[in-house]
TORKOL-4160 file (C-alpha; in steps of 0.2 Angstrom, whole numbers, padded with zeros to 4 digits, m for minus):
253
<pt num="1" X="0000" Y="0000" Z="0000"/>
<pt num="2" X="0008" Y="0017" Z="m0007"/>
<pt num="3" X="0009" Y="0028" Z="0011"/>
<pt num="4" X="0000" Y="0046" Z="0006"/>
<pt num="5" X="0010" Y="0061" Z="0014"/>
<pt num="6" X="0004" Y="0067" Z="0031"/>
<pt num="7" X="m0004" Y="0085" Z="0030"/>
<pt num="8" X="m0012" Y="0084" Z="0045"/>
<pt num="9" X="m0008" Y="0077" Z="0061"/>
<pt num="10" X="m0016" Y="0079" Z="0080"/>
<pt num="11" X="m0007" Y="0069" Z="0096"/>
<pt num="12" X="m0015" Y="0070" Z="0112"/>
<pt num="13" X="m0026" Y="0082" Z="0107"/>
<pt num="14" X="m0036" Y="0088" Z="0124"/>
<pt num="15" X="m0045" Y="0105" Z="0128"/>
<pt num="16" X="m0054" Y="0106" Z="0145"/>
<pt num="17" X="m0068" Y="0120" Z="0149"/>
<pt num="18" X="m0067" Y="0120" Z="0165"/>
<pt num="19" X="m0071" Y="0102" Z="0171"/>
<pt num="20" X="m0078" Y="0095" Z="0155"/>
<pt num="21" X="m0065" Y="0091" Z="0142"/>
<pt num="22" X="m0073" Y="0096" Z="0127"/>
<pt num="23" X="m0059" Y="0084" Z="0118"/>
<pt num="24" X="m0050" Y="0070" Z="0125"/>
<pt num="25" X="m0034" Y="0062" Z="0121"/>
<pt num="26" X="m0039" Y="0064" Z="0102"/>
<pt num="27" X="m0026" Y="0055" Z="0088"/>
<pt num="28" X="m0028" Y="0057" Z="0071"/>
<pt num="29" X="m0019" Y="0059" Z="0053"/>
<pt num="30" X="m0026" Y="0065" Z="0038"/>
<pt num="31" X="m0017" Y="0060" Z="0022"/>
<pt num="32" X="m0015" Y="0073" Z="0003"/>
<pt num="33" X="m0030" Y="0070" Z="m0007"/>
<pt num="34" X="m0039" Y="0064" Z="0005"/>
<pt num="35" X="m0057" Y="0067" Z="0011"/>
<pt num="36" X="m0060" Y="0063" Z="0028"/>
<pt num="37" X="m0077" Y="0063" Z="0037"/>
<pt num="38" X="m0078" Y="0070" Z="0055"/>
<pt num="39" X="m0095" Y="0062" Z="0063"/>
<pt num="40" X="m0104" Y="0062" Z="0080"/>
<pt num="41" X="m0115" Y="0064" Z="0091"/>
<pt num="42" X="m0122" Y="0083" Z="0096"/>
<pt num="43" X="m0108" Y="0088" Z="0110"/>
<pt num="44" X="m0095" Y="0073" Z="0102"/>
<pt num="45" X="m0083" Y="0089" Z="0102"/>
<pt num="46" X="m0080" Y="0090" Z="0082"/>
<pt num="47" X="m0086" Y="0107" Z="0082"/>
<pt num="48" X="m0073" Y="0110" Z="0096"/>
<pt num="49" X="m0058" Y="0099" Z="0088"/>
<pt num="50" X="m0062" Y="0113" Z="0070"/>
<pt num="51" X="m0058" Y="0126" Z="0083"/>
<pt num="52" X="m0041" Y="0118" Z="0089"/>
<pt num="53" X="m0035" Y="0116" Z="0072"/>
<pt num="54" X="m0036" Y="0133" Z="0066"/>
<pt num="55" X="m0034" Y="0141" Z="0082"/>
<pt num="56" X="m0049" Y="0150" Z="0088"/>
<pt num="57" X="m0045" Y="0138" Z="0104"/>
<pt num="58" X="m0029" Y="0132" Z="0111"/>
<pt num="59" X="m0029" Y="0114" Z="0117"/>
<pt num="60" X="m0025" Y="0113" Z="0135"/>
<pt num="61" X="m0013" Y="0098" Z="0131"/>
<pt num="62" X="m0010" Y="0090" Z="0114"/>
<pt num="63" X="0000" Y="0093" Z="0098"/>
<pt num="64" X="m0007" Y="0097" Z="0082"/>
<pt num="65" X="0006" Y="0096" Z="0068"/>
<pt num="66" X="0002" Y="0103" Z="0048"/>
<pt num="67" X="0015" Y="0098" Z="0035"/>
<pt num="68" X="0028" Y="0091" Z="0049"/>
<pt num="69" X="0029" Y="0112" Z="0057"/>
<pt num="70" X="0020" Y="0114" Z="0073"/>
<pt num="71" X="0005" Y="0126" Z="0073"/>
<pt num="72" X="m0002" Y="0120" Z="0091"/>
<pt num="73" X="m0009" Y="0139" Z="0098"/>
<pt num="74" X="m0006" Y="0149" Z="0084"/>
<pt num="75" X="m0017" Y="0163" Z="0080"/>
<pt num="76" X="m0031" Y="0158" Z="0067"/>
<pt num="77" X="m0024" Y="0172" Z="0054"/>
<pt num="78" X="m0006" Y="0163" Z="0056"/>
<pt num="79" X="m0013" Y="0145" Z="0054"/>
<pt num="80" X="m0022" Y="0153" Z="0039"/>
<pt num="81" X="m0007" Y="0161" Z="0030"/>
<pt num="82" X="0002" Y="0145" Z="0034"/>
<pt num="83" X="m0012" Y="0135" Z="0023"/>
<pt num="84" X="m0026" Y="0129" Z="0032"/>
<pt num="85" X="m0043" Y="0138" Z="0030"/>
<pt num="86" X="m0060" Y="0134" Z="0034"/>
<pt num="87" X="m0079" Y="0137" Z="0035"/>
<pt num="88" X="m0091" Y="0137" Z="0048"/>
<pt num="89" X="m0107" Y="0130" Z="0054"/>
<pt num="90" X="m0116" Y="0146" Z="0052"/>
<pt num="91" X="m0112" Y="0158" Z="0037"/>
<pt num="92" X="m0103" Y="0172" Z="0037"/>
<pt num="93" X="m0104" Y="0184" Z="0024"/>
<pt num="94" X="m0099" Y="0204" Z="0021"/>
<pt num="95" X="m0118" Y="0204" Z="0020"/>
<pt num="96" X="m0120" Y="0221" Z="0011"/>
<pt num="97" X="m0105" Y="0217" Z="m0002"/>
<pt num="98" X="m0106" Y="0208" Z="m0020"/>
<pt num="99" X="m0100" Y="0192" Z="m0022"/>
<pt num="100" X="m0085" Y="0195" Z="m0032"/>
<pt num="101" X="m0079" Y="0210" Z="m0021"/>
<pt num="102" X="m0080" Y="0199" Z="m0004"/>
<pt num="103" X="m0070" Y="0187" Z="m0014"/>
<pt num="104" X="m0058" Y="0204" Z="m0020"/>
<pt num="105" X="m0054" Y="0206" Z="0000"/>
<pt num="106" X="m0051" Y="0187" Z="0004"/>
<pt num="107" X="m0039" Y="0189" Z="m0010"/>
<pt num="108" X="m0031" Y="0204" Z="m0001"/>
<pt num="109" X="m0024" Y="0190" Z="0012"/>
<pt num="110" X="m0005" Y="0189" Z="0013"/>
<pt num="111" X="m0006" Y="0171" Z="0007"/>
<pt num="112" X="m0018" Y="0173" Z="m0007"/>
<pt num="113" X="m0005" Y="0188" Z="m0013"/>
<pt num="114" X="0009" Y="0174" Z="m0010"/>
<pt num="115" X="0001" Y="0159" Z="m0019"/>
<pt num="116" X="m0010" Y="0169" Z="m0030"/>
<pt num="117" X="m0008" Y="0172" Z="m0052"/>
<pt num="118" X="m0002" Y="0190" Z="m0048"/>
<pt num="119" X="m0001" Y="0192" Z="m0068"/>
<pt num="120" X="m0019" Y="0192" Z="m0068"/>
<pt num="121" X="m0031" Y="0207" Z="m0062"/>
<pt num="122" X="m0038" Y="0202" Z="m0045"/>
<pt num="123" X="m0056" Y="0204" Z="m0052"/>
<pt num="124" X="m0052" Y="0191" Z="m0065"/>
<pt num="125" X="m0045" Y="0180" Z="m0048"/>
<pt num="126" X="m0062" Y="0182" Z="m0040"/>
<pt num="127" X="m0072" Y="0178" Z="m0055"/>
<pt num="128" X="m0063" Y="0160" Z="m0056"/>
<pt num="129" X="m0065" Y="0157" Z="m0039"/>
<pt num="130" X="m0083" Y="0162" Z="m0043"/>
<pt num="131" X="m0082" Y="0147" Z="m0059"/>
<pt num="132" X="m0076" Y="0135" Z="m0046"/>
<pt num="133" X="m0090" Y="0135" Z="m0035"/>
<pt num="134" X="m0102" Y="0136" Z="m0049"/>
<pt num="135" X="m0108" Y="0155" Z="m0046"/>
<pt num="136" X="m0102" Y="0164" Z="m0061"/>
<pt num="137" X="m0116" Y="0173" Z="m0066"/>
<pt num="138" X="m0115" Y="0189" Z="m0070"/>
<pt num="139" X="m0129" Y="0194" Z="m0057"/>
<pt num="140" X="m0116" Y="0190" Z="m0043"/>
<pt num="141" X="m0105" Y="0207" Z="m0051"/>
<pt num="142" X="m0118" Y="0217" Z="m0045"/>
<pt num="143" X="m0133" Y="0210" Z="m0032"/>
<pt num="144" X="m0128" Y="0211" Z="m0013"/>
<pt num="145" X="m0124" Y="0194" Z="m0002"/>
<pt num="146" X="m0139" Y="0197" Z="0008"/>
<pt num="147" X="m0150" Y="0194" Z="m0008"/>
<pt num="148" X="m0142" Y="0175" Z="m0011"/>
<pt num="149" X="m0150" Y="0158" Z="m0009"/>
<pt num="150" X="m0143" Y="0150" Z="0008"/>
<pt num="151" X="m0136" Y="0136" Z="m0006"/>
<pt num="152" X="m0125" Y="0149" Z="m0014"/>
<pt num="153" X="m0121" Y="0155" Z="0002"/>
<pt num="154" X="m0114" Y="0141" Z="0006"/>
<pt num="155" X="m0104" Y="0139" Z="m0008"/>
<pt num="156" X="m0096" Y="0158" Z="m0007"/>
<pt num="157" X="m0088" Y="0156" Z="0010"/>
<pt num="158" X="m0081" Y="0139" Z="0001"/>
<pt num="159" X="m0074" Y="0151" Z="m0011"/>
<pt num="160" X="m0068" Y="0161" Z="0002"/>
<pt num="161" X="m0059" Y="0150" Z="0010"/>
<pt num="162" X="m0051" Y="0143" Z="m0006"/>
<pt num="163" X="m0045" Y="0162" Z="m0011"/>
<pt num="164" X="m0028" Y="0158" Z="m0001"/>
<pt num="165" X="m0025" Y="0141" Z="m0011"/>
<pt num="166" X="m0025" Y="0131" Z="0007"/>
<pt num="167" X="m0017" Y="0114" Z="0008"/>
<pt num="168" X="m0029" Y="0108" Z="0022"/>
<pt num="169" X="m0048" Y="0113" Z="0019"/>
<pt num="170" X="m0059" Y="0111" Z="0036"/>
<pt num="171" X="m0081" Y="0110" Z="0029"/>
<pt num="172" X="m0090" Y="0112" Z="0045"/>
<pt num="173" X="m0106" Y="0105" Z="0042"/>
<pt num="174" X="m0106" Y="0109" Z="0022"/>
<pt num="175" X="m0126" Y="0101" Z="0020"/>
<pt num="176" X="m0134" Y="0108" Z="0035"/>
<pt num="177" X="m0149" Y="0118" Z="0029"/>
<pt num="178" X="m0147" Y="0115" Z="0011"/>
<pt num="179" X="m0163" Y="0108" Z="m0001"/>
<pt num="180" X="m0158" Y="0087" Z="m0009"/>
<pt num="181" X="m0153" Y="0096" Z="m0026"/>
<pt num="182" X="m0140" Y="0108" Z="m0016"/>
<pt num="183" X="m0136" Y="0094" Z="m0007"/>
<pt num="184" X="m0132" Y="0087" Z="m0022"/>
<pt num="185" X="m0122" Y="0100" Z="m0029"/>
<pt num="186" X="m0113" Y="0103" Z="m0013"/>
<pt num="187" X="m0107" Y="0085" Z="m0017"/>
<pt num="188" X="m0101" Y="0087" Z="m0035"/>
<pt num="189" X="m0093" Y="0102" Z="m0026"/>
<pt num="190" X="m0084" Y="0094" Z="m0013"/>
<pt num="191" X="m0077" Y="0078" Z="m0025"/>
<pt num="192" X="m0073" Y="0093" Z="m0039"/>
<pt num="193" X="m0061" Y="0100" Z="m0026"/>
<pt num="194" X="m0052" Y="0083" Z="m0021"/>
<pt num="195" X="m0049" Y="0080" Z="m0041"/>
<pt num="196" X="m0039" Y="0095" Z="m0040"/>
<pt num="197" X="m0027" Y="0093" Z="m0027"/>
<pt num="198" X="m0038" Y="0098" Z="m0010"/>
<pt num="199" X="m0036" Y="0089" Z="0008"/>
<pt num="200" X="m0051" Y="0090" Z="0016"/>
<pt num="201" X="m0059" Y="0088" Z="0033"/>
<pt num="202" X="m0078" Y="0088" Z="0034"/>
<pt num="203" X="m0090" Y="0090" Z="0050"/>
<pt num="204" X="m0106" Y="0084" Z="0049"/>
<pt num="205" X="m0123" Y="0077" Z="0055"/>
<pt num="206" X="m0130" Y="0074" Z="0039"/>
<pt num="207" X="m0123" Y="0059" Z="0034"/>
<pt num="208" X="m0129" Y="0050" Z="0020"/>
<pt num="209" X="m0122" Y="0062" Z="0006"/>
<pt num="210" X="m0107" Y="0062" Z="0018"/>
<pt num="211" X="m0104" Y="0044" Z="0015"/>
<pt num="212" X="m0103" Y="0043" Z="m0003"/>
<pt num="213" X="m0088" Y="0055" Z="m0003"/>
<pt num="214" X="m0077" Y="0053" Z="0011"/>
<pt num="215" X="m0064" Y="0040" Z="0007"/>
<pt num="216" X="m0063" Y="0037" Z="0028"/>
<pt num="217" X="m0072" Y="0042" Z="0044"/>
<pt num="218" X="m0068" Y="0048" Z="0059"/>
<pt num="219" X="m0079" Y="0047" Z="0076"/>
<pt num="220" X="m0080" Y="0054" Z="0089"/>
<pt num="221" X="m0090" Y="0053" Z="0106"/>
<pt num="222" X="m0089" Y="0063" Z="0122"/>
<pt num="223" X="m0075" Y="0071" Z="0116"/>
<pt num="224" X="m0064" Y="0055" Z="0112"/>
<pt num="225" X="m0062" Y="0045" Z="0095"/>
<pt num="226" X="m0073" Y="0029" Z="0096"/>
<pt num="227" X="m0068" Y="0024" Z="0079"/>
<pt num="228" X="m0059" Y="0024" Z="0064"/>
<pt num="229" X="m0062" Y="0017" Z="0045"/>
<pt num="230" X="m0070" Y="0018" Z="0029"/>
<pt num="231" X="m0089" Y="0024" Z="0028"/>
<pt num="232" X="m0094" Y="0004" Z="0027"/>
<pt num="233" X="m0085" Y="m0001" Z="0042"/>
<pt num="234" X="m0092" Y="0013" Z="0053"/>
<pt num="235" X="m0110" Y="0010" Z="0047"/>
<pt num="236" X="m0107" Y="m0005" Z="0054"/>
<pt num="237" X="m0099" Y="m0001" Z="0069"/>
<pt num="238" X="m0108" Y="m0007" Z="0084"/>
<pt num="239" X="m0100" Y="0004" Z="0094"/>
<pt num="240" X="m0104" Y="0020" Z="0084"/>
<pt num="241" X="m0121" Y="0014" Z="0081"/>
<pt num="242" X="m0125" Y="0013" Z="0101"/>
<pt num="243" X="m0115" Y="0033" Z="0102"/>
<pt num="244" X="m0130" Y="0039" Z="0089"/>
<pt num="245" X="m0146" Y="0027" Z="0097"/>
<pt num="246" X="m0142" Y="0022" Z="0115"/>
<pt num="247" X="m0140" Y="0003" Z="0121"/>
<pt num="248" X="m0158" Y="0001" Z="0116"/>
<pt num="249" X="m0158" Y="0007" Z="0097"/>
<pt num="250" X="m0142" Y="m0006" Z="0098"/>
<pt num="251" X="m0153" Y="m0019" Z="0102"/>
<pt num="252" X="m0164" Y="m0010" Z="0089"/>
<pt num="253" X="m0154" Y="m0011" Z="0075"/>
């Protein structure tokens, strides 16, 4: 079996809130290329392990290790430069901008100047990012963020986060609130990206279009990993299936 380079790697990842460890003793590798599915229960601590990753929270204990260099602590605009970028659960937009020009300031980043085409005009860099994602139209020159679809939404803070051309894409919970057919596009999305070189990490709770496009799965419970594998294995995972449906929907199942 041909070993894939390491981008990402976590050792004894922990991060107590007060009493409650939020994380706990967390291990984990994620490969180049890959796609890699974080899953859990509501409170597993995924959400909080996102955070821990890109530094909007420090561990209490634990390393977290991106291309070999230490980046445990760092502030979230360092890791960023650095080449690990990510979206969150709830959107965030520059509400009363366009689409291109909240692209114009992600490409304003000292890494996307860095790794950017600088022989191209930075409108021409948005519009592509714009292509990528499947939004160029020419109504996203001129109509506000706060007049889009929650589906295209979505996939603008994608673009966002690719303007700095990360090595390491974290997705919190890409699927949430989106309608079956953005759910489908989200996917083609996702699977486009990898083609093309992305790592990525996903959270999420929906998770059968999850599934068909993670190559491996990760799980988490009460903020400790319960398991490891392809998306076959977990499904049938008895451990796993008790973390989602309690010893009774084990005996369910």
């Amino acid at each position: 079996m041909i070993r894939m380079e390491t981008v990402l790697e976590c050792k004894n990842v922990t991060k107590y809130f007060g009493g409650l460890a939020a994380v706990n003793d967390v291990n984990l590798e994620v490969g180049k290329g890959e796609i890699v599915g974080l899953i859990g229960p509501n409170g597993a601590g995924k959400t909080t392990l996102f955070h821990l990753i890109s530094g909007f929270e420090k561990p209490t204990s634990g390393t977290i290790n991106f291309k070999g260099g230490d980046i445990t602590g760092l502030k979230p605009f360092k890791i960023a430069n650095k080449g690990v970028t990510r979206t969150f659960q709830l959107v965030r937009p520059f509400y009363l901008m366009t689409p291109i020009n909240s692209l114009v300031v992600a490409l304003l980043s000292d890494r996307a100047k860095r790794m950017g085409d600088q022989s191209k005009d930075i409108q021409d860099r948005a519009w592509g990012l714009l292509e990528l994602v499947g939004m160029a139209e020419p109504i996203n020159m001129v109509r506000l963020c706060n007049t889009l679809p929650y589906g295209d939404l979505k996939r603008l803070e994608i673009a966002r986060a690719l303007a700095s051309k990360p090595e390491l894409l974290l997705l919190d919970e890409p699927f949430a609130g989106l309608a079956p057919e953005e759910v489908t596009r989200m996917q083609l999305l996702i699977q486009k990206l990898q083609k093309e070189g992305n790592t990525i990490i996903a959270v999420e709770h929906i998770l059968r279009p999850l599934m068909k496009i993670v190559n491996r799965v990760i799980v988490l419970h009460h903020g400790q990993k319960i398991s490891e594998g392809t998306p076959k294995q977990i499904a049938e995972d008895r451990q796993v299936i008790e973390a989602y449906l309690g010893a009774r929907g084990l005996a369910l199942a």
